[in-house]
C-alpha positions in Angstrom: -15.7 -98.1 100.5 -13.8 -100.4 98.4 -14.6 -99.8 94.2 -16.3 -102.9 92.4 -14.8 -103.9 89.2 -15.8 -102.9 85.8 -16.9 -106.3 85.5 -19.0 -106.6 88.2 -20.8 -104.0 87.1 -21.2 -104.7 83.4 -22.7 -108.4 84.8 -26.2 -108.5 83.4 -28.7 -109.5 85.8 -30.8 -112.7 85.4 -34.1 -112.0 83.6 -35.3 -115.3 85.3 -34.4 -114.5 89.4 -34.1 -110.5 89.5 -38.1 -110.8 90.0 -37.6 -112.9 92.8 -38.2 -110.1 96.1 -40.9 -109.2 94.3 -42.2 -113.0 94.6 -40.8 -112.7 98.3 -43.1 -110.0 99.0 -46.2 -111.4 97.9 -45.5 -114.8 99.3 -45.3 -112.5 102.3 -48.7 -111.3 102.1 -50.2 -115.2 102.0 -50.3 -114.8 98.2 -49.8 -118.4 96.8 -47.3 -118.0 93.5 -47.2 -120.1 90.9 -43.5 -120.4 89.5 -43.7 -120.7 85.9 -40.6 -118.6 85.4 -37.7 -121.2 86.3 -36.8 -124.3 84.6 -36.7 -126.7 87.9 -38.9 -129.3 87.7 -41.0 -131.0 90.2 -40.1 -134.6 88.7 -38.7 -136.4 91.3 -34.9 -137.4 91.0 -34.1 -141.3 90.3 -34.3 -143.4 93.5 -31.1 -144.6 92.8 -29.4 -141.5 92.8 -30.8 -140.9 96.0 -29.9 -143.9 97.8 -26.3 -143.7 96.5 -26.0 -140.9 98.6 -27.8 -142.3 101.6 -25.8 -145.4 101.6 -22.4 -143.3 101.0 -19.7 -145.4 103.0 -16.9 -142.9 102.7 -14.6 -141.5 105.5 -13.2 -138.7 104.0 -15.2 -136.7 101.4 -12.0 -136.0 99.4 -11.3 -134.3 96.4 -12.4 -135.4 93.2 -10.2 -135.8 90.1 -10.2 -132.5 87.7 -11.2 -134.0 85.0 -14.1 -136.1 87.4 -13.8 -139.4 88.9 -13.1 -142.7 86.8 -16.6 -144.1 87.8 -18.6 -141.0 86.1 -17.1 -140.2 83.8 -17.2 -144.4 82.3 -21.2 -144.1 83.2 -21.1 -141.0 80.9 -19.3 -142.8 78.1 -21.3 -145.6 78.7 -24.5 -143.4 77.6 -23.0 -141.8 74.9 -21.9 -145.3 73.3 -25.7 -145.6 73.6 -26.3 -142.8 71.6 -24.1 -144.2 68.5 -21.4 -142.7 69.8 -19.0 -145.6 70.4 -15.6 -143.2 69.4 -15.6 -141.7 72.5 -13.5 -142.5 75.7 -13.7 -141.1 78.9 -10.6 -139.1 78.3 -13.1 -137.1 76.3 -15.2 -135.9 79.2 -14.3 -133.2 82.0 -16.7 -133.5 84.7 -17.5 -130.1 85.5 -19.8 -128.4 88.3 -22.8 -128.1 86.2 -23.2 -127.1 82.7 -22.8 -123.5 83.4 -19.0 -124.1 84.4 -18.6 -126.4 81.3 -19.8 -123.7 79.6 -17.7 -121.0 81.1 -14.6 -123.4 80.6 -15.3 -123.2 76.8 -15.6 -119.6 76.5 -12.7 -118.8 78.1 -10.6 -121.8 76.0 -12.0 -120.3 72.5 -11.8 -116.6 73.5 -10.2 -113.7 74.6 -10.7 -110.2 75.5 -12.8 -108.7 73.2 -13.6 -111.8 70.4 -17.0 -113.2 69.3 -19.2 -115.7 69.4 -22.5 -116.0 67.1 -25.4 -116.6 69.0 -29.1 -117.1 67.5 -31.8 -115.6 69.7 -34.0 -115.8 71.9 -31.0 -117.6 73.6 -30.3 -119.1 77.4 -29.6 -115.7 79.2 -26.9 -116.4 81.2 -25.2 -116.8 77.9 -24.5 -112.9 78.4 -23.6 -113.3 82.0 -20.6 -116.1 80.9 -19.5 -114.1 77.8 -19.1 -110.9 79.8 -17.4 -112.6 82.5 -14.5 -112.7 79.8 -15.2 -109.7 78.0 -16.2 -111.4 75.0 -19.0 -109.9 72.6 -22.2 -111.9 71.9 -23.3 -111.2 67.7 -26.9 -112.1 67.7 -28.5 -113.4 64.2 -32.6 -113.1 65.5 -34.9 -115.6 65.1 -38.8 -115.3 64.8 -41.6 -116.1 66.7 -43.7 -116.5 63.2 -41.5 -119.3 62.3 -41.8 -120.6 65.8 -37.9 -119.7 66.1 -36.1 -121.7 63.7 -32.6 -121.2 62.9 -32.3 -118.0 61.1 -30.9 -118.4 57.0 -27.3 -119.7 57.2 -26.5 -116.1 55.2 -27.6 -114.2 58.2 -24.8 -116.2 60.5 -21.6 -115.6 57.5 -22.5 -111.8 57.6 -21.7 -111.7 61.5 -18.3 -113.3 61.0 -15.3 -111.4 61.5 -11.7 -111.8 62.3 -13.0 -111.8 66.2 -15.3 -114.8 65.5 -14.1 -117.7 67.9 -17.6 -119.5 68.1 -21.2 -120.4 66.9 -23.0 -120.9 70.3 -26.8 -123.7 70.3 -28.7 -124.7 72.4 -30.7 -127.7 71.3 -33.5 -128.5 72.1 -33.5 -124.5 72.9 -33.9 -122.8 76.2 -36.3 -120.4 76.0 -37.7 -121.4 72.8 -37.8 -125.3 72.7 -37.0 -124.9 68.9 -35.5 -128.6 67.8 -33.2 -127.9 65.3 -32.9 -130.0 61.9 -30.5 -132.4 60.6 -30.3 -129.9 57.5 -29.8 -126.7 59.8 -27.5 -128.4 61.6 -25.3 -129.1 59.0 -25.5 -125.7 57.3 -24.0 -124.6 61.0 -21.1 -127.4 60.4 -20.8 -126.4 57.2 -19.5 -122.6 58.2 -17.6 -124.0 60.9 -15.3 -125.9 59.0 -15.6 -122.9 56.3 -14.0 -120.4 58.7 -12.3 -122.7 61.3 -14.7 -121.7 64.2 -16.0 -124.2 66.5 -19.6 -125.2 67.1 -20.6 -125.0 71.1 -23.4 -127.3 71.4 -25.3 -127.1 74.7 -27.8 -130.2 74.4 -28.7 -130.4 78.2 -32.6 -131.1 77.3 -31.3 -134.0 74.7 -34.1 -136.6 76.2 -36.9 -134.4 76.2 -37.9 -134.5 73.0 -41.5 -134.6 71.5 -43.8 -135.7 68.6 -41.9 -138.9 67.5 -38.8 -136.3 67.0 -35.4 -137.1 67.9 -32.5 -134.6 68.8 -29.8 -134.6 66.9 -26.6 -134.4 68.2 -23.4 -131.9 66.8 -21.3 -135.0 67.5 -23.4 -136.6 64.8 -21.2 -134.6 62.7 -17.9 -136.3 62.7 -16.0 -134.0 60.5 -16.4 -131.2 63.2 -13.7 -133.5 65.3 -11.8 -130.6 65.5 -14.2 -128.0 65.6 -17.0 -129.3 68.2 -17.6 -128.7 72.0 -20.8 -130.3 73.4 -21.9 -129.0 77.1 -23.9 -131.7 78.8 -25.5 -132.0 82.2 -27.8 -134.2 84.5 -29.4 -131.7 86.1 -32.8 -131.5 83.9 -32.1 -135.1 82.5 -32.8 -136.6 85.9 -34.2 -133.6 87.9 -30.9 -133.1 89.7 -30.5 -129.7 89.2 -28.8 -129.7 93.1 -26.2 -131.7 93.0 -24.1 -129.4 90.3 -23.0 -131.9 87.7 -22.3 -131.5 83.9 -19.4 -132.0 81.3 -17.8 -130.1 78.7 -17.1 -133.2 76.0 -14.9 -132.7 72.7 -12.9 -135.3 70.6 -10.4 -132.4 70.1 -7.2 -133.3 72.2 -5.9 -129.8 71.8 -9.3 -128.2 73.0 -9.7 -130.8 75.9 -6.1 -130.2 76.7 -6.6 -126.0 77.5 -9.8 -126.6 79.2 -8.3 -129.1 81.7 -6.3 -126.5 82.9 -8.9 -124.3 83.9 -10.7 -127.6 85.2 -7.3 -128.1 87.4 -7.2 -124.8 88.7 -11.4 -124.7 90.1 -9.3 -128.1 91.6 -12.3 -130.6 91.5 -16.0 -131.0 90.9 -18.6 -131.9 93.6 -17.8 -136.1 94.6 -21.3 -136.6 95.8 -22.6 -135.3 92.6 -20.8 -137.5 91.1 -21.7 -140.4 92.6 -25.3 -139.5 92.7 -25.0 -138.9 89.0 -23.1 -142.5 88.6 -26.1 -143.9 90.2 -29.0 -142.2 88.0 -27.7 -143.6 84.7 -28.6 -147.0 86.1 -31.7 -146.7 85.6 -33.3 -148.4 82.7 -35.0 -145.4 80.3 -38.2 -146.4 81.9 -37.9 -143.1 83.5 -36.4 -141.0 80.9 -39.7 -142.2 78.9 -42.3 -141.6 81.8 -41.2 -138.3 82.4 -40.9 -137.5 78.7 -44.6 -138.9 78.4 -45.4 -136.3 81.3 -44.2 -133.3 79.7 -45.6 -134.3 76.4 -48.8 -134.0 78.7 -48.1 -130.9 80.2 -47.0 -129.3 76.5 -50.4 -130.4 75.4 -52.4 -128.9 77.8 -50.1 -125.6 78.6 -50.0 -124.5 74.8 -53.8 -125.1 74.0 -54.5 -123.2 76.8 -52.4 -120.5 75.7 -53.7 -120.3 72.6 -57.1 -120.2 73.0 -56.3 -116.8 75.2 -57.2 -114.0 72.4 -54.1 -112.0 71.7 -51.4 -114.8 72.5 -49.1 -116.4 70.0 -47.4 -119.6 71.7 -45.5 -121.8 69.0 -45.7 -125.4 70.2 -41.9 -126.2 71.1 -40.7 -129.8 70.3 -38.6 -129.8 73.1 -37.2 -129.1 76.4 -39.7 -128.0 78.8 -40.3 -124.1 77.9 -42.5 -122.1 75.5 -42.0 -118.5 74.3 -45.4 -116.6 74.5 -46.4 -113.2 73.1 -48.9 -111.6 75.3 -51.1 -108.5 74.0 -49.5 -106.2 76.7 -47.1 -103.4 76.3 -44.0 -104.5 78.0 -43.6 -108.1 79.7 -41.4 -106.8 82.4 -43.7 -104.2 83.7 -46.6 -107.3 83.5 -44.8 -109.7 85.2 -43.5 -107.6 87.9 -47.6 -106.2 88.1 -48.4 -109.5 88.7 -46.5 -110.1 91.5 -47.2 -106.3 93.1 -50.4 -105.5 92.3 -52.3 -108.8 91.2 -54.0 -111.4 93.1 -57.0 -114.1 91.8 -58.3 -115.7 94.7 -55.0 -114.8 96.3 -53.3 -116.6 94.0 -50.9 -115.4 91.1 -48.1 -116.3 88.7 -44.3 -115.6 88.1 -43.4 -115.2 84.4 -39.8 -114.4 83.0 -39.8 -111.7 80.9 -38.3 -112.7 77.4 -36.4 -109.3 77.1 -33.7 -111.0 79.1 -33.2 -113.9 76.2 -32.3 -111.4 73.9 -29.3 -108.7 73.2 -31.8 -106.3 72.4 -34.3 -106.8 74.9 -37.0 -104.6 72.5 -37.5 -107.8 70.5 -38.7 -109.9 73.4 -40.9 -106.3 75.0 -43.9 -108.6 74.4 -43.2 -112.0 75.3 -42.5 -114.4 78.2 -40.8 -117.5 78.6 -43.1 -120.0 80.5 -41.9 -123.4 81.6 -44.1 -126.3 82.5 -42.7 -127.4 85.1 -45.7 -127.5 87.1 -48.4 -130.6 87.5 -51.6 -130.0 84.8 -53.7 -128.9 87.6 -50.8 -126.1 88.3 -50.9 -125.2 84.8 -54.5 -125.0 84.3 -54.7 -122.4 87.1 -51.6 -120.6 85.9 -53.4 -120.0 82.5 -56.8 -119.2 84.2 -55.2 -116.7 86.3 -52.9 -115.1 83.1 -56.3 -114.7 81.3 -57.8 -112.7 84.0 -54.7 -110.9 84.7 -54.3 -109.9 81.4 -57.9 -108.5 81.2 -57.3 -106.7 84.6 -53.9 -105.5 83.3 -55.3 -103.8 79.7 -58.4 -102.3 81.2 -55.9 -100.6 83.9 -53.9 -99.1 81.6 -55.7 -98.7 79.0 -54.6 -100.7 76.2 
C-alpha cells in the first residue's frame, strides 16, 4: 500500500459535509431531511447568467487567461467602481476558481512553513483546511456568543502577534456567525496592520446581504492598507452560483498581485463558462440583489424568533449573510446532530445541523452550538424548528439531561 502524506492526514475534515452518509442513510430509509447545515441557497441564479450559457456560440472551449478573461474581470471592476471604488482596474483582479482558491492563493503568497495568521472565531472552517494545506498555524482570538460575536478587544489580537505573524484573516459579513463588523472595529484591525506590517485578508463574499438598514463595509474602504490589503470575493452566494466556481483574489498591491499570479499561472486558467455566466449576472439591475436580500431579511425574521422562543436556546440575530450561530441546551452538538440523523424521525421527517465545534480551533467552545443557515423557504424553516423543538425534548429525556 502506498503511505499518504503527513499532510493528508493532518487535513481537518469538514464540520459541514463529514455528516453527510449519515444523511445518505436516512434519506435511504424514506426519511425526508431538511438541510440546514450548508450555505447553498435555493434562490434561483440570474436568468441572464443562465442564458449566457445556453446561447454560448463558442467552438472551442479554450483556456481562459490566468489572471481571468478581459470581459470579467471589466464587469467586476465595473461593480466595484459602483461600490466607491473607482481606483481600481482590472489589473487588480485575478479571476480565480471560487473563493476558496483565491483564498488558498493568498495564504500561500503571505506564508510559509510554519508562520501565522490571526483569526477571530467562530470562523469559516475550511479556514483550517487552507492554512494546513501550507503548514501554516491558525492563532485564534475568541469571540462570544453573549456579545453576539463581535470582534474581540483589539488588545486580544496584538498579544497573538509574533515574529511568525504574516496575516489578520475576516470574514465580513461572517460565516458562521453573520456578525457585521463596524467602521470603528475595522479600523482598529487597519490600525495593527500598518502597526506591524501584516496584511488584512478580507473575505467579503456575503457583501450584499446585509440587513436592518446596515451596510458592509469594505477593507478597501481603508485606503491606507494599499499595501497591506487582500480582499477574496466571489459570485457564488451573491447570485446563487455557487456551481459554476468563480471568485477573485483583489489587492491594489502590485507586489502581492504580482506573487499570486504566479500561482494563478501555474493552476493555468479558471473555469470560461463561469466566467461568462458570471459576466452575464452583473447585468442585472440590483432588482435582484434587493429581492433576494428582502427574502432573507424574511427568512432571518422568522428562523431567529422561532429559535428563540425554544427554552434553552440563545440565537444572536446576525446582520448578515445567511447563517446563525445557536446554542442548544444539549451536551455535545456533534453527538445531537449526528442523533438526529440516526436515531430521529418526526413524521419521518428530520434536520441536518453543523455542529459549531468545527468553526472553532478548539472545538470545546462551540460543544454546544450549531451553525444553521436559512437557506430554506419559511415553510422549510418553520418545520425545521418544529422538528428541533421536539428533537431536543426527545434528545434530553433519552439521555437524561
Amino acid at each position: 500500500m502506498p503511505n499518504i502524506s503527513n499532510r493528508a492526514q493532518q487535513m481537518p475534515a469538514s464540520p459541514v459535509r463529514k455528516l453527510v452518509p449519515f444523511a445518505l442513510q436516512a434519506k435511504q430509509r424514506g426519511t425526508k431531511v431538511y438541510h440546514l447545515n450548508i450555505g447553498q441557497p435555493d434562490i434561483e441564479t440570474p436568468e441572464t447568467a443562465l442564458n449566457a450559457l445556453k446561447n454560448i456560440d463558442l467552438k472551442v472551449l479554450e483556456y481562459a487567461l490566468s489572471e481571468g478573461n478581459i470581459e470579467y474581470r471589466k464587469a467586476l471592476t465595473e461593480y466595484y467602481h459602483s461600490l466607491d471604488f473607482t481606483d481600481l482596474t482590472p489589473d487588480n483582479f485575478i479571476v480565480t476558481n471560487g473563493g476558496s482558491e483565491a483564498l488558498n492563493f493568498a495564504i500561500s503568497t503571505l506564508c510559509d512553513d510554519g508562520d501565522e495568521v490571526i483569526i477571530p472565531e467562530p470562523y469559516y472552517a475550511n479556514y483550517n483546511g487552507f492554512t494546513s494545506a501550507f503548514n501554516v498555524n491558525v492563532v485564534a482570538v475568541p469571540s462570544t456568543i453573549d456579545t453576539g460575536f463581535a470582534l474581540p478587544p483589539i488588545e486580544e489580537f496584538e498579544k497573538k502577534i509574533t515574529a511568525k505573524t504574516r496575516a489578520i484573516v475576516i470574514c465580513n459579513p461572517g460565516n458562521p456567525t453573520g456578525y457585521l463588523y463596524t467602521r470603528e472595529e475595522l479600523q482598529q484591525l487597519a490600525d495593527i496592520a500598518l502597526k506591524y506590517d501584516i496584511v488584512i485578508i478580507s473575505d467579503e463574499v456575503y457583501r450584499e446581504y446585509v440587513y436592518d438598514g446596515k451596510q458592509q463595509i469594505s477593507m478597501f474602504a481603508f485606503p491606507e492598507l494599499a499595501e497591506n490589503c487582500i480582499i477574496i470575493d466571489s459570485e457564488s452566494k451573491r447570485y446563487s452560483m455557487c456551481g459554476v466556481r468563480i471568485g477573485s483574489l483583489i489587492t491594489r498591491s502590485k507586489k502581492i498581485h504580482d506573487a499570486a499570479m504566479l500561482f494563478a499561472q501555474a493552476r493555468l486558467s479558471p473555469v470560461l463558462l463561469g466566467q461568462i455566466a458570471a459576466t452575464a449576472a452583473h447585468q442585472n439591475d440590483g432588482a435582484y440583489i434587493r429581492a433576494v436580500r428582502e427574502e432573507y431579511t424574511h427568512r432571518r425574521n422568522v428562523l431567529v424568533d422561532l429559535l428563540n422562543a425554544i427554552p434553552g436556546v440563545i440565537c444572536p440575530k446576525p446582520k448578515g449573510a445567511f447563517y446563525c450561530v445557536a446554542e442548544l441546551p444539549v451536551d455535545d452538538t456533534e453527538k445531537f446532530a449526528q442523533w438526529l440523523l440516526e436515531k430521529y424521525t418526526l413524521n419521518n421527517e428530520t434536520i441536518m445541523v453543523a455542529p459549531a465545534g468545527g468553526f472553532y480551533s478548539n472545538p470545546e467552545l462551540g460543544k454546544k452550538q450549531v451553525r444553521i443557515a436559512y437557506v430554506l423557504k419559511e415553510e422549510d424553516l418553520r418545520k425545521s424548528v418544529a422538528i428541533l423543538q421536539d428533537s431536543l425534548e426527545k434528545y434530553k429525556l433519552e439521555f437524561n439531561l
